[in-house]
C-alpha positions, -999 to +999 in steps of 0.1 A: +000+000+000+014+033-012+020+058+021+035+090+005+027+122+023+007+131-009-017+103-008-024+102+029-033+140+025-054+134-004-068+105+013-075+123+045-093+154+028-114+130+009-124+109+042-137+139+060-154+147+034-172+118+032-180+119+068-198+152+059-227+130+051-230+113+086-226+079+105-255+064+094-247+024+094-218+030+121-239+038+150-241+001+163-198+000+151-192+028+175-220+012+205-199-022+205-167-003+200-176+022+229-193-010+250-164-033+250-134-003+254-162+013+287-159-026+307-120-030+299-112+008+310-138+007+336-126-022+351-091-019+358-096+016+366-118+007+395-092-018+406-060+003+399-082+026+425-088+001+450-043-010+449-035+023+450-054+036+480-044+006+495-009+018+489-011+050+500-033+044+529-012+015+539-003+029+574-040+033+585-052+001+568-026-015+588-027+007+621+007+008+623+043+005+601+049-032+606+028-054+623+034-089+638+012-113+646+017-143+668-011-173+672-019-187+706+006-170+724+015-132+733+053-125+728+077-136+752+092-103+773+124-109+755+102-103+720+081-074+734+113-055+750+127-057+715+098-045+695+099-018+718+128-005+711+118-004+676+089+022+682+055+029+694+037-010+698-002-009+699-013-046+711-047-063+700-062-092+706-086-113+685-104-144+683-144-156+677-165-167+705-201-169+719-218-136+734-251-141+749-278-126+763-281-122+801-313-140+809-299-171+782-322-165+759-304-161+725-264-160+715-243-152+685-210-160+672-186-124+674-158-114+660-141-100+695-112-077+690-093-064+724-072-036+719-047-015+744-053+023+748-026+029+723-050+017+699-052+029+668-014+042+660-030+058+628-061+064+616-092+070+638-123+047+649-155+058+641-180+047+667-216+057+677-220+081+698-185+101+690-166+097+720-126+088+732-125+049+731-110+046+763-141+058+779-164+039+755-143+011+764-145+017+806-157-009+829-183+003+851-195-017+885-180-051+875-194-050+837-170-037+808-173-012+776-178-027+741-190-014+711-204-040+693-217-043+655-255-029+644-262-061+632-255-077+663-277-057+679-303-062+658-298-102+661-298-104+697-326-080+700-304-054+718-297-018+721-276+009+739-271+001+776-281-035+772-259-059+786-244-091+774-226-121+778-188-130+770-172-159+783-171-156+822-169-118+820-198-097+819-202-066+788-223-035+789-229-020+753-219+013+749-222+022+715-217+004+677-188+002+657-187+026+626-156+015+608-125+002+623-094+019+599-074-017+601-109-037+597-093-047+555-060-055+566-077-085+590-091-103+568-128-115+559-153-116+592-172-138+599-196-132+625-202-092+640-178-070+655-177-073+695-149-047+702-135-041+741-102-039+758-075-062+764-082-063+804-114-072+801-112-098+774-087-115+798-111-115+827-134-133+801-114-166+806-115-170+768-078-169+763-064-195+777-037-224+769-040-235+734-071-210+726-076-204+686-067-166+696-041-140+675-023-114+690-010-083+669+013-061+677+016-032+657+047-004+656+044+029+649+082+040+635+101+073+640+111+062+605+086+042+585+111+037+558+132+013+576+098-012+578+115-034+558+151-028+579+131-037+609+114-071+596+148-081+587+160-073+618+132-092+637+136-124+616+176-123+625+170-116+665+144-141+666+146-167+638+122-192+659+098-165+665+067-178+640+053-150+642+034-133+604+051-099+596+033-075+574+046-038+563+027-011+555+031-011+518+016-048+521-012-044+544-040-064+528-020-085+502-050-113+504-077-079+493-052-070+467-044-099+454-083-110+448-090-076+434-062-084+410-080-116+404-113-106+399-105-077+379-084-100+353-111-118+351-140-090+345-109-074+320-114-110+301-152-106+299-143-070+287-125-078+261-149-108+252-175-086+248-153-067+224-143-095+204-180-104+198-183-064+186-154-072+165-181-091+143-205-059+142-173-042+130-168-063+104-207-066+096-205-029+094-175-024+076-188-048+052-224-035+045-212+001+048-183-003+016-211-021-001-232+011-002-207+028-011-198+009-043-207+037-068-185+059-051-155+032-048-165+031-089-160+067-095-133+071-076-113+043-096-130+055-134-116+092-119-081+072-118-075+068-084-057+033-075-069+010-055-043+017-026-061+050-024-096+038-022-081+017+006-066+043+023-095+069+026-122+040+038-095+030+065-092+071+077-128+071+081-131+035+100-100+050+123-119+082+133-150+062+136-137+037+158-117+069+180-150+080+183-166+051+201-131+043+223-136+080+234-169+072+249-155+042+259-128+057+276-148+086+295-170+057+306-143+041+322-128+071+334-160+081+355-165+047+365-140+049+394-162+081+411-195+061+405-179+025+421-166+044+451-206+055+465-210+020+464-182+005+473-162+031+503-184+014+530-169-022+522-136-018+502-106+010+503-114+030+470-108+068+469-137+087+468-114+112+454-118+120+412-088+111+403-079+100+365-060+069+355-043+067+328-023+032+328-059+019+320-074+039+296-045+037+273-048-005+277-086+000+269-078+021+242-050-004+225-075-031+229-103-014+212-079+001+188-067-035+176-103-051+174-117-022+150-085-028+129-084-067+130-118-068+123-122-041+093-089-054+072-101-080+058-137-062+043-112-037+034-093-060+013-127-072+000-132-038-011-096-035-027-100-063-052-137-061-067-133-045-101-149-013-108-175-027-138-188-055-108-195-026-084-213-007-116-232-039-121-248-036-084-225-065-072-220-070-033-189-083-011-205-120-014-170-134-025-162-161-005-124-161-014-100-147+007-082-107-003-047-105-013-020-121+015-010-086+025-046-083+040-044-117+052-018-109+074-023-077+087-054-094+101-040-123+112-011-103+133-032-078+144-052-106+161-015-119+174-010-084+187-048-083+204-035-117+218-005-107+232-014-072+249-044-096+270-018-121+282+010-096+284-012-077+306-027-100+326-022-113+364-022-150+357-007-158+322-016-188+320-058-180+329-048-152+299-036-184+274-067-203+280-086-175+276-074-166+241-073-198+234-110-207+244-122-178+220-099-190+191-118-222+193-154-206+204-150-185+168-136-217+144-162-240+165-189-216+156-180-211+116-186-245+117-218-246+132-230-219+108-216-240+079-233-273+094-265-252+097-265-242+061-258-278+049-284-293+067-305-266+055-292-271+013-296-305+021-332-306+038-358-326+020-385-303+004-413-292+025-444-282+011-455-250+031-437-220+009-430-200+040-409-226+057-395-234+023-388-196+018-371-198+053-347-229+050-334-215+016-325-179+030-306-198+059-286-220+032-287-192+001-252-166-005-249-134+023-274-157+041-274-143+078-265-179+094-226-170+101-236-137+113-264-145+140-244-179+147-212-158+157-229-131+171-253-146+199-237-181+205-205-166+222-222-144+247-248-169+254-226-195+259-206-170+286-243-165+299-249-203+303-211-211+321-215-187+347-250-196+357-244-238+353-213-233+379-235-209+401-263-235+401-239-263+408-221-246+436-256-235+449-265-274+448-236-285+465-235-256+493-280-266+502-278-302+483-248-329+493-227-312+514-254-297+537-268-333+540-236-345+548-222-318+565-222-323+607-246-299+628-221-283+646-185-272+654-175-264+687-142-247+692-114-240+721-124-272+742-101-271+770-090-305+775-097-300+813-135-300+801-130-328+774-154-351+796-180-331+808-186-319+775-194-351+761-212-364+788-237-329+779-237-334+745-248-373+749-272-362+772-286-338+749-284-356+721-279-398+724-281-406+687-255-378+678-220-386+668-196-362+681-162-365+669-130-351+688-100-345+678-070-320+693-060-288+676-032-265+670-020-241+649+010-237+629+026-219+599+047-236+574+084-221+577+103-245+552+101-275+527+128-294+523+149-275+542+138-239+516+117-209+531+091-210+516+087-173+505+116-178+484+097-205+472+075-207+435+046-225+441+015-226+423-013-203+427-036-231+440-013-239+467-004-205+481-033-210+508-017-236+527+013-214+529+001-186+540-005-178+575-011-202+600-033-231+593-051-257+619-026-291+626-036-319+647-020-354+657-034-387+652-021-425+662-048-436+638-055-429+604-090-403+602-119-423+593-129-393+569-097-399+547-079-428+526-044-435+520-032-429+482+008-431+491+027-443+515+020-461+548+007-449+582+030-453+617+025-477+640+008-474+678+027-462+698+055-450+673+085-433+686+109-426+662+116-391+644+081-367+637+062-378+608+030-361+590+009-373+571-001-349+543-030-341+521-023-353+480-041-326+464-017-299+478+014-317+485+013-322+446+004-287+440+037-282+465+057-306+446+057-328+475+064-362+477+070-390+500+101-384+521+104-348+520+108-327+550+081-299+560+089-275+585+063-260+605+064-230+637+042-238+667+040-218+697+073-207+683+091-234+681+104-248+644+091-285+638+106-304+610+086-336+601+090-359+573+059-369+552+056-411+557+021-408+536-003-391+512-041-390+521-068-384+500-096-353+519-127-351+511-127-311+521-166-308+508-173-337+532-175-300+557-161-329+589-129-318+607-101-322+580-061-311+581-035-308+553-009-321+579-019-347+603+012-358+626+026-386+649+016-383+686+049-381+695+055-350+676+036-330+702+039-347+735+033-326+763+027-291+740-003-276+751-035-274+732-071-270+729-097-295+714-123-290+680-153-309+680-180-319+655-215-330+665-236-348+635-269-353+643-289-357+610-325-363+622-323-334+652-343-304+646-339-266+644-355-265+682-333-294+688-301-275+680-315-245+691-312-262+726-280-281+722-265-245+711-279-229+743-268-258+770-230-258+751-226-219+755-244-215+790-226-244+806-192-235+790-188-203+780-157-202+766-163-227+740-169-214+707-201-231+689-203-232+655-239-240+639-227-254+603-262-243+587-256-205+592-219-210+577-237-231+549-261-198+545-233-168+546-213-186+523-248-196+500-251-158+502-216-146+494-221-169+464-249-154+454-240-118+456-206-129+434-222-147+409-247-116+403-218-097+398-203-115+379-233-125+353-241-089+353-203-084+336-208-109+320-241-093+304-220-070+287-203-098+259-247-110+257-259-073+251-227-070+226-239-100+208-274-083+203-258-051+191-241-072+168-273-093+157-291-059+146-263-048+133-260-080+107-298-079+106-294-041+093-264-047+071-291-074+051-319-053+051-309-042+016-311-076+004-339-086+018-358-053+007-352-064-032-363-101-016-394-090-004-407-067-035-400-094-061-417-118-038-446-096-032-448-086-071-450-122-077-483-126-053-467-135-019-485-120+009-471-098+040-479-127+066-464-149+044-434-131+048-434-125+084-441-163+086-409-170+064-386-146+082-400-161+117-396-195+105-354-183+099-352-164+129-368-195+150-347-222+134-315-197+136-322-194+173-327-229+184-295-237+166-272-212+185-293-219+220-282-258+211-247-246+208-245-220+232-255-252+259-235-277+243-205-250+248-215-238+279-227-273+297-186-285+284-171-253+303-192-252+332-184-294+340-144-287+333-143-257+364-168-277+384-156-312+383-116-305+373-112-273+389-133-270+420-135-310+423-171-315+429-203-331+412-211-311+381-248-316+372-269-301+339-294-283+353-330-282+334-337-254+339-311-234+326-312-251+291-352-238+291-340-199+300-311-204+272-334-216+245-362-188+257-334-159+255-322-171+225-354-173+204-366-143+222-338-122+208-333-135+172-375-134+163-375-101+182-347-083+166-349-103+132-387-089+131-380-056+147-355-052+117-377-064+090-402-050+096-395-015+078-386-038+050-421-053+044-436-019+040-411-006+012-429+006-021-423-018-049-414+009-080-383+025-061-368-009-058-376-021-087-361+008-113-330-001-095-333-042-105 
């Protein structure tokens, strides 16, 4: 193609000229353009928001410069004299237990944080009413301060002044918790807020030997730069310490991390949405050279080459396309300011307007390289037909391929589009199958639309002429098959993924694994109360099974010998490494687990500490038999080598470790007990009253009813996978841009269709009946696609990725084949309808 200065001017003037006459056939170009560019921008800038204020709010997110955090034991004086000399230390406490009513009545699992007066080093609590928290926090006539969450409140039936409940120790409520500033940087909550101080917590009883509790220290530096000088100085005075060290600049690495996550993957549904406009932008590139074919003939019977023709259609498809990315763009860029008045009261985004470029530009290359892969090859089309076929009124039907130049433009373009999405994204490999999967979706779809037209060529003939009509315009040249095929099986194949691994989640969270699941949990058992506690829960309920086994906690320091943050591990197996995790000993292998390697020890076994660890992550760990694993508890450094692999049913919801170990390995360390009651036939009074006995006879066991987990977590679900089919709605209302806009693009044809048919005596309902027969068959087709696509998807994350019983649901298939019939007969009829009331003598002086 020719680029000298002279011809790029010429081309130019002549483009904008052009573009005097409007954007009529480009509105629904510049709507998927603008659509696809709007999710990609608007998505990463909401989460480039949510990392940077994280970053730059790190000190009050954290409470502190450097925090450490010990489990089941405070820090020895040695420890606590040397982070003092570090800076300022603010010590909390925290750990979930059972607050109940006074007259024992009702009770509810809290969150309980105990804090020290230096609390918060930065930041500020909010509380109602507005007052110091020291006095808030002030014990009055044997009953201490605590601010507890609304929803508490509202759960126990309580208000201001009320009293409650914790442990041994009883709590007067002086007001609700507002926002805590460190609230992200501890993690996910389970149960309300129950905030007080450190003294009374203590007088509580709760924290005693081998208590599930964590204790935080957190230092306020003279120099927060030197937080990273000052962890390396902690893990060289105290090596053996085990306790979790977080800096500022990482103070919610889980938060961050899943925003990443969740972000790539709405950024991947962006940009699937824009692939599936890249078809309208071909459709329109397509139907809108073909109008232009007189001009393309003057131009060339004026002289000018084809090069030039080329040149000036590809100006006015570039500042077309900047168009739409520009409304795209200042989607995205708002989308930050309207995310936060949604979002501040749950996640750290700035509520301040504030502009980010880092993802605009990457919306704006991705939509740049759809329009461009997309229009090069009509283009080329456009190039090569000879000026006396465009004089003859003859289309862009040719089904051969443009010149190789074209051909690969296009097919690197599509390269470069590949690349930027894996270059750019947080897990490459999620990126690859990604691009991958579409690659395929598009090929696998060509050939549906080719098998649909060869059925249809090849159909026996019918005698109604309306359905005949029909099956010939699916099978006939410019036929809309490809076009509808491509344009609503993608998205509604995204539609049916999401919702058949929501369903199947849902199913297993109220189906199996609540059936299965025990009743209850109880926590903390001391093993001083070990007997009476069973004798209460037989006596409560005789025909339960209650299953006992001890608990500690410990974080994984080494493997082999290696730290394991030096370590690479896969992404699936970074939960067992981070933090600390619940470890137990066993002499006998768990009834709820079955060896796959190795052998278990013997009673009464001796020799060197052993563990026993679970398959599925000690592959993921690159584990094997006879490997060392090195875990911190109570800090002391444990090394253990693994005599066995066990397979865990972790949906089973029964007590289940990675890391079961020999008896010996813990003689004489102290710990508490977890317990599970199953009792299948009991009912809700039933537990009500084994959950009221438990926490009134012993208080400082935590109590743990499994169906209220089973329900938050059937919630959480729910709330994600709205989100996330709403994003996903964005590739489905893409594909029905792009289904008008190929519906439109054929409206010319089908106008010259229509008026010879009507000249030669068919009727208007005849017609509507033909072009609803098409639309209905069209539809069915993609909605049998779309499931067979989405059904295959859905069972590979269920069954290979989450490891649990993928199922077809019913009902899913009827909404799929609904939606898609709905929207082709809709739109197809919408569309056609203007062309069933076109005068016959304009369209035929041009036949």
């Amino acid at each position: 193609m020719s680029l000298t200065p002279s011809r790029l001017s010429l081309s130019l003037r002549l483009a904008l000229r052009e573009l005097r006459g409007g954007l009529k056939g480009f509105y629904i170009f510049m709507a998927c353009i603008a659509l696809g560019t709007a999710a990609i921008a608007a998505v990463n800038s909401v989460s480039q928001s949510i990392t940077d204020t994280i970053a730059s709010q790190g000190q009050e997110l954290l409470a502190g410069d450097v925090r450490f955090e010990l489990n089941n034991r405070e820090a020895s004086p040695d420890e606590l004299s040397f982070l003092k000399t570090l800076g300022d230390v603010s010590v909390s406490t925290g750990l979930r237990s059972m607050a109940r009513k006074v007259d024992g009545s009702d009770q509810a699992l809290v969150e309980v944080k105990a804090v020290d007066d230096q609390y918060p080093l930065y930041g500020r609590l909010k509380a109602d009413p507005d007052m110091p928290l020291q006095q808030l926090l002030q014990g009055h006539d044997g009953s201490y301060g605590a601010l507890v969450a609304p929803i508490l409140m509202d759960r126990l039936g309580l208000k201001r002044g009320d009293q409650l409940l914790l442990g041994s120790a009883k709590f007067t409520i002086t007001g609700t918790v507002e926002n805590e500033p460190d609230a992200v940087s501890e993690g996910f909550a389970f149960a309300p807020r129950l905030l007080t101080s450190r003294q009374a917590l203590f007088a509580s009883g709760l924290v005693q030997t081998g208590s599930l509790v964590e204790h935080a220290y957190k230092l306020r530096l003279a120099d927060p730069a030197q937080a990273r000088t000052v962890q390396a100085k902690a893990a060289k005075a105290f090596p053996s310490a085990g306790w979790s060290v977080r800096t500022s600049d990482r103070a919610a690495p889980s938060l961050a991390e899943n925003v990443d996550r969740f972000s790539q993957f709405l950024t991947l549904v962006g940009l699937a949405a824009l692939i599936v406009g890249g078809v309208g932008v071909a459709n329109a590139v397509r139907a809108f050279l073909d109008s232009k074919r007189t001009t393309i003939a003057a131009f060339k019977c004026l002289g000018a080459p084809a090069n030039v023709v080329v040149q000036i259609y590809l100006f006015q498809i570039a500042i077309i396309a900047c168009g739409g990315i520009l409304i795209g763009l200042v989607l995205g860029a708002v989308a930050p300011i309207v995310a936060a008045q949604f979002l501040a009261a749950y996640l750290p985004i700035s509520t301040v307007p504030t502009l980010y470029p880092g993802p605009l530009m990457l919306a704006f290359l991705f939509g740049l390289l759809t329009t461009f892969a997309f229009a090069i090859m009509p283009l080329g089309h456009a190039r090569e037909v000879p000026a006396t076929a465009l004089f003859r009124e003859q289309g862009f039907e040719a089904k051969r391929l443009p010149s190789w130049p074209y051909v690969v433009g296009a097919a690197a373009l599509m390269a470069a589009l590949a690349g930027l999405a894996i270059l750019t994204a947080y897990d490459r490999f999620i990126a690859v199958v990604f691009v991958g999967a579409v690659v395929f979706a598009f090929v696998v779809l060509r050939l549906v639309a080719a098998l649909i037209a060869w059925l249809a060529r090849k159909s026996p003939t019918v005698h109604s002429p309306a359905l005949r009509l029909a099956i010939g315009n699916i099978h006939r040249p410019g036929a809309l098959t490809p076009s509808v095929v491509l344009s609503l099986g993608l998205g509604l194949a995204m539609i049916v993924t999401l919702t058949l691994i929501d369903g199947n989640l849902r199913r297993q969270l109220t189906g199996r694994m609540a059936e299965g699941a025990p009743n209850f949990f109880f926590v903390d058992i001391q093993g001083a109360d070990l007997d009476g506690f069973r004798k209460l829960v037989s006596t409560q309920e005789p025909d339960g099974k209650l299953v006992e086994v001890p608990m500690l906690r410990g974080r994984i320091t080494a493997l082999n010998g290696e730290d394991v943050t030096q370590r690479a591990n896969a992404s699936n197996a970074q939960w067992v490494l981070r933090g600390d995790r619940g470890i137990t000993y066993s002499e006998n292998l768990p009834e709820n687990a079955r060896l796959v390697e190795g052998s278990w020890w013997e009673k009464d076994y001796s020799g060197e500490p052993l563990v026993s660890f679970s398959a599925k992550e000690a592959r993921d760990l690159g584990l094997k038999i006879g490997d060392t694993v090195t875990v911190n508890v109570l800090g002391r450094n444990i090394t253990a080598r693994i005599a066995n692999l066990r397979s865990v049913e972790w949906e089973s919801l029964s007590i289940n470790f990675v890391m079961v170990f020999s008896p010996n390995t813990f003689r004489g360390a102290p710990h508490a007990w977890i317990a599970s009651l199953t009792a299948p036939n009991a009912t809700a009074q039933q537990e009500a009253a084994v959950l009221k006995t438990v926490t009134s006879s012993y208080p400082t066991i935590t109590s743990i009813r499994v169906k209220d987990a089973i329900d938050m977590v059937d919630t959480l679900v729910g709330q994600l996978a709205t989100a996330i089919r709403a994003a996903a709605s964005v590739a489905l209302i893409a594909s029905v841009l792009v289904l008008a806009g190929a519906l439109a693009a054929g409206n010319r044809a089908r106008t010259h269709d229509a008026v010879v048919l009507k000249t030669l005596g068919a009727t208007r309902i005849m017609l509507i009946r033909a072009f609803s027969y098409e639309y209905l068959i069209l539809g069915f087709a993609t909605a049998i696609f779309a499931l067979a696509a989405g059904a295959t998807a859905a069972w590979f994350v269920v069954a290979r990725i989450m490891h649990i019983p993928s199922h077809f649901l019913p009902e899913v298939a009827v909404a799929t084949v609904a939606t898609a019939l709905v929207l082709t007969v809709g739109i197809g009829l919408a569309g056609t309808w203007r062309v069933l009331g076109q005068k016959a003598a304009s369209v035929l002086r041009e036949l």
